[in-house]
C-alpha atoms as one frame of an Amber mdcrd trajectory, in Angstrom:
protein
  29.232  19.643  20.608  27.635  18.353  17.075  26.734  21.855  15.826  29.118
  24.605  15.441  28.149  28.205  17.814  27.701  30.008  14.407  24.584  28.059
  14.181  22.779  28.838  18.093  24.715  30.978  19.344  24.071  35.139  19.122
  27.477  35.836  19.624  28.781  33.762  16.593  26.344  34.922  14.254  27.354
  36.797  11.598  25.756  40.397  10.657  25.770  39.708   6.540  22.282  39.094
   6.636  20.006  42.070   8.233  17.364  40.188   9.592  15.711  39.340  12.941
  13.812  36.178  11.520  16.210  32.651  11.943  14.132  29.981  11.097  12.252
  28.264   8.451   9.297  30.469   8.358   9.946  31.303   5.109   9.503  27.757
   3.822   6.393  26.979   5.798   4.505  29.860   4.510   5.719  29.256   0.580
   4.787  25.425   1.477   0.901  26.666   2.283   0.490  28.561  -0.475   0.944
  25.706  -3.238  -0.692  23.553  -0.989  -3.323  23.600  -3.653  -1.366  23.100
  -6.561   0.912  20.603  -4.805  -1.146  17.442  -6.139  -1.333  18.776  -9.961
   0.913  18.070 -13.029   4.327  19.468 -13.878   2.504  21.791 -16.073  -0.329
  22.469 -13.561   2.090  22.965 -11.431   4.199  25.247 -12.901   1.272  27.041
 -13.881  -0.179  27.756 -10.468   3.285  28.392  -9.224   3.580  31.144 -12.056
   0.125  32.768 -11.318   0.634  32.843  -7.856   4.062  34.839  -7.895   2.566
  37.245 -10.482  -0.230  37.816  -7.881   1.480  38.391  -4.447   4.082  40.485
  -6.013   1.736  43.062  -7.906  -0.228  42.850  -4.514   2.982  43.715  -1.999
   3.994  46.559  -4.764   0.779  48.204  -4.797   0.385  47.858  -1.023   3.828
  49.810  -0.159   3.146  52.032  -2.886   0.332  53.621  -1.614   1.643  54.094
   2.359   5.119  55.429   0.552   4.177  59.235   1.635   3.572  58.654   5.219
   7.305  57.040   6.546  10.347  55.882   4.522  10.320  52.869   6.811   8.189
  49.784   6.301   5.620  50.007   8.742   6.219  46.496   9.843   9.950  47.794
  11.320   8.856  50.808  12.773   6.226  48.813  14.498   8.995  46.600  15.967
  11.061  49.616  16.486   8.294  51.686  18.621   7.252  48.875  21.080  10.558
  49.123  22.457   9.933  52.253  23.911   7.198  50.341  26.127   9.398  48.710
  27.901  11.511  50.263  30.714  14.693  49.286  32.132  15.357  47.557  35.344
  17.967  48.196  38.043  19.958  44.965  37.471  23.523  46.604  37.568  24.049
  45.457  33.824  26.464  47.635  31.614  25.802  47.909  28.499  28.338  49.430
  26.358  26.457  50.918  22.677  28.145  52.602  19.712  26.082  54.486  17.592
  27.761  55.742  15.258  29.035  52.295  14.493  25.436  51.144  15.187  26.471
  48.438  17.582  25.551  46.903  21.085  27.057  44.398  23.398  23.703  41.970
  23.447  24.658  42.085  19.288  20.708  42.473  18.643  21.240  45.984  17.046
  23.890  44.408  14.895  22.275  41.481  13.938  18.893  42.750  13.055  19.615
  46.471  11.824  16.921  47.494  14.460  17.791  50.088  17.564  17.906  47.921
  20.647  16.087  48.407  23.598  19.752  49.862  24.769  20.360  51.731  21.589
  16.603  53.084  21.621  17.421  54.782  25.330  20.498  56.340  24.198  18.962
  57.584  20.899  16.075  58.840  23.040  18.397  60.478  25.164  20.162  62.128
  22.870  17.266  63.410  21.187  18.022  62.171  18.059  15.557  60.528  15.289
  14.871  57.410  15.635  14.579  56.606  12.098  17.864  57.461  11.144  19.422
  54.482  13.008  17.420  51.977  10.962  19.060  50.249   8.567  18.333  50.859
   4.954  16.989  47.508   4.222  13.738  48.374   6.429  13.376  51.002   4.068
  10.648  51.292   1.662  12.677  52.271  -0.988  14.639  49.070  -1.274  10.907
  47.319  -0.529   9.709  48.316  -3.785  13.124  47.351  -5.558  12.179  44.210
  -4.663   9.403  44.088  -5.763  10.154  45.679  -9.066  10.444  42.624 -11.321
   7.003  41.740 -12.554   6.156  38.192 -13.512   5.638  37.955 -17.275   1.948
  36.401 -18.274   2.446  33.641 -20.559  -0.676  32.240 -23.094  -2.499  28.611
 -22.947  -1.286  25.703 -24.758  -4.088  26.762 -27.096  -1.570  29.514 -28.547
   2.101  27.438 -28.059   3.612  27.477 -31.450   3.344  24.264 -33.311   6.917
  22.777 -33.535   6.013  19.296 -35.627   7.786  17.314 -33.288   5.530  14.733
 -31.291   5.310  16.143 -27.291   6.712  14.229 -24.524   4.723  11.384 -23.232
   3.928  11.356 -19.417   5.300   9.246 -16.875   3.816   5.866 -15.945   1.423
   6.551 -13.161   1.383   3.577 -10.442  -0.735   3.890  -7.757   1.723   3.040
  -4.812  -0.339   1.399  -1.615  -1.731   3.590   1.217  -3.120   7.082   1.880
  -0.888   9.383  -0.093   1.651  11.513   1.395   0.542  14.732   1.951   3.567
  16.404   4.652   6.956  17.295   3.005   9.908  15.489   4.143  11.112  17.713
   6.847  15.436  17.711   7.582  17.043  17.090  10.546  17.292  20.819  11.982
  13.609  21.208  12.089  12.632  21.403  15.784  10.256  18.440  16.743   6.412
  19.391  17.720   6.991  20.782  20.913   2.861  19.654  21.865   4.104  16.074
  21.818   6.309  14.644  24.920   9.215  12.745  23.896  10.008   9.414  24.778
  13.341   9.298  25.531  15.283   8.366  28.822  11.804   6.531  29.315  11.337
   2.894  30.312   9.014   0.592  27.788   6.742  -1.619  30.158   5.268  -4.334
  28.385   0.538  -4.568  28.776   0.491  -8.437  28.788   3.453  -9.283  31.230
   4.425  -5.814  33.091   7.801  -6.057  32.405  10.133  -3.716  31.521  12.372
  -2.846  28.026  10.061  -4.550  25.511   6.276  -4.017  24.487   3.142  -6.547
  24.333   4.383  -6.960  20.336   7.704  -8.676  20.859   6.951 -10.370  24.640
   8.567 -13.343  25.042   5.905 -14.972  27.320   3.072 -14.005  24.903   4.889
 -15.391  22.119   5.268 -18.933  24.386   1.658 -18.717  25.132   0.680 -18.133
  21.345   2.955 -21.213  20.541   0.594 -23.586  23.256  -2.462 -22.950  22.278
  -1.450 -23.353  18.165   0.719 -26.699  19.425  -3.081 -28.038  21.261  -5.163
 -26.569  18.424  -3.172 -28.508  15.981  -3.318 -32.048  17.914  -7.154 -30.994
  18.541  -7.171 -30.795  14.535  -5.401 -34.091  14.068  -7.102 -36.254  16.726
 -10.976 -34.988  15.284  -9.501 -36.358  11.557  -8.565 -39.655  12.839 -11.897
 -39.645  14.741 -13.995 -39.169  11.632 -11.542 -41.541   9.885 -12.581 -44.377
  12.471 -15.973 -43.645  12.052 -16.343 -43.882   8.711 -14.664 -47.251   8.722
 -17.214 -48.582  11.585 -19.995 -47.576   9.149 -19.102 -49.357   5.994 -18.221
 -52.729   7.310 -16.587 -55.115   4.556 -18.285 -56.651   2.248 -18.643 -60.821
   2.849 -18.305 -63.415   0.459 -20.956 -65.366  -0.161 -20.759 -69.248  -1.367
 -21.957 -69.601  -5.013 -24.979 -71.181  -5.389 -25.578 -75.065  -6.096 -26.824
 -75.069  -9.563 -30.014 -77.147  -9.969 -30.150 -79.306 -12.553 -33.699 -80.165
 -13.651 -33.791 -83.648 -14.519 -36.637 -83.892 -16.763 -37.952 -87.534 -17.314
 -41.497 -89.777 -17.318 -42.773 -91.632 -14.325 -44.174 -95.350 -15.677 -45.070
 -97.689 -13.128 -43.523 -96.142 -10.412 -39.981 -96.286 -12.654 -38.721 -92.764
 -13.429 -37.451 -92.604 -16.226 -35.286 -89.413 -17.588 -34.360 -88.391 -21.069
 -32.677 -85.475 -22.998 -34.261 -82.862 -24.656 -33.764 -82.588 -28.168 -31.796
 -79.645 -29.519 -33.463 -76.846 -31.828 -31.781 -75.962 -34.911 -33.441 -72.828
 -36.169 -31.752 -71.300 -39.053 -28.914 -74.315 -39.774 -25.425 -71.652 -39.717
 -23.045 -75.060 -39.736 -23.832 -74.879 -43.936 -25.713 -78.605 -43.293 -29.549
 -79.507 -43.350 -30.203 -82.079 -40.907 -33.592 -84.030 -40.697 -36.121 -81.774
 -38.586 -39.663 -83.093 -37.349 -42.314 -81.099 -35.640 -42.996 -81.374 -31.977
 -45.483 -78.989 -30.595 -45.703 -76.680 -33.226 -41.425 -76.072 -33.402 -38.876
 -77.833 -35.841 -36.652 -80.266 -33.945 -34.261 -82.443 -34.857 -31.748 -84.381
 -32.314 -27.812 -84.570 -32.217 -27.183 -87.986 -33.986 -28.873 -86.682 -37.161
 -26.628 -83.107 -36.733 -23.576 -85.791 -36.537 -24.518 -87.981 -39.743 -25.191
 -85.429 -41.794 -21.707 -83.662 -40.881 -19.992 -86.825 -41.726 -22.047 -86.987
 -44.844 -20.946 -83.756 -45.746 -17.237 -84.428 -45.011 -17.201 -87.430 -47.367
 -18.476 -85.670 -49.608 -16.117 -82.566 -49.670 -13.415 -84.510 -48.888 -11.912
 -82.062 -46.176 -12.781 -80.761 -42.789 -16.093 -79.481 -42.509 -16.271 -75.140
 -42.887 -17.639 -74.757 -39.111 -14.185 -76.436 -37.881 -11.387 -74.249 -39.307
């Protein structure tokens, strides 16, 4: 087996530690009552932690204190102690040996928990003997209140800490991590499971979407298959309706024709004499002269004119004249 008998089984227990309670109970009631300081600070929480302590043991002290007078046995083991005494024993043919001066039993509960049996307390009772002499003495209220007798020390603000000089400690850098925060404590391995809650083992896993067996709707093959389909078709769906509005688009800007230049017109400008047409140039206009030459210029209809052959002599007037090409050549 994984775990040794001294840790489930009554016979291997050992009798060191007088007490009737073997599991984390303990824990679970220290864990509720920081529950409210659990969230704070190392200070905070050390604070709370302190006040707390201070609080439930001046309360316990002062509680046993007072009912000291009436029993020298806490009243919570003489309550244990007297319900035995409601039960009877039944014909079963059982034989129990118990010692009492040795303050044992065969079912080991007397020597385990320092309490009389229900064996012991018929044997006591028969005898006629107190019962509260067979209790062990760490029921008693006596050792209760020893306890107990360590106070918790107040201790002033941070108002009143004596100035030192040297610069305090910086706190951590707080990250928020992602999700709710934990609230639950990690719990070990030896902490028995809910027992509200069925467990799920030596049970089959059917899968909702197929109905087979030894997987779930999460990792089902044929679900999976079917999710690949439909992505494969809505992916060609994707690509055909592009190339569809690609076509289109095309039909509805055609490409642009060419179109033949245009025969230029010439205008033929001439007289008509006799039924002879007769065309001629028009003269060209000089306006300002920029060749650096004054040619002869005549009026025609209100605008100085003058005609290419007198441009051309008076170029080659000027070129005799300067004896080199003319300026508006180089």
């Amino acid at each position: 087996m994984e775990k040794p008998t001294s840790q489930w089984s009554r016979s291997a227990f050992r009798t060191t530690c007088i007490s009737d309670t073997f599991v984390n109970n303990h824990c679970e009631i220290f864990n509720n009552s920081i529950r409210e300081y659990r969230d704070l600070p190392i200070i905070g929480l050390l604070q709370g932690l302190h006040k707390s302590a201070m609080k439930r043991i001046q309360t316990r002290r002062d509680k046993m204190a007072k009912s000291y007078a009436l029993n020298p046995i806490c009243p919570n083991a003489m309550r244990k102690v007297n319900n035995k005494y409601l039960v009877t024993m039944t014909e079963g043919g059982h034989e129990i040996v118990v010692d009492l001066d040795a303050r044992t039993c065969a079912c080991r509960k007397f020597d385990l928990t320092g309490l009389p049996c229900y064996h012991a307390c018929a044997c006591i009772h028969w005898k006629n003997l107190k019962l509260v002499d067979f209790i062990h003495t760490a029921y008693s209220k006596d050792m209760y209140l020893a306890c107990y007798q360590h106070t918790v020390e107040p201790i002033t603000s941070e108002q009143y800490w004596e100035k030192t000089g040297i610069p305090g400690p910086l706190p951590p850098v707080f990250k928020v991590q992602p999700g709710r925060p934990k609230k639950s404590r990690n719990k070990k391995n030896d902490v028995p499971a809910d027992q509200t809650k069925l467990t799920r083992k030596n049970l089959f896993v059917f899968c909702s979407y197929c109905k087979e067996r030894d997987h779930n709707a999460r990792t089902c093959p044929a679900k999976q298959m079917v999710l690949f389909m439909l992505r494969k078709k809505n992916a060609e769906l994707v690509a055909s309706r592009i190339m569809k509005q690609r076509v289109s688009k095309t039909k509805e800007t055609p490409e642009p024709t060419k179109t033949p230049d245009p025969i230029p017109q010439i205008e033929v400008q001439g007289y008509n004499q006799g039924g002879v047409f007769t065309s001629y140039t028009q003269p060209s206009r000089v306006e300002n002269a920029p060749l650096g030459i004054q040619p002869q210029r005549f009026l025609v209809r209100g605008q100085y004119m003058t005609t290419l052959k007198q441009i051309e002599a008076e170029a080659s007037a000027r070129k005799s004249a300067l004896g080199k090409r003319p300026p508006w050549r180089n």
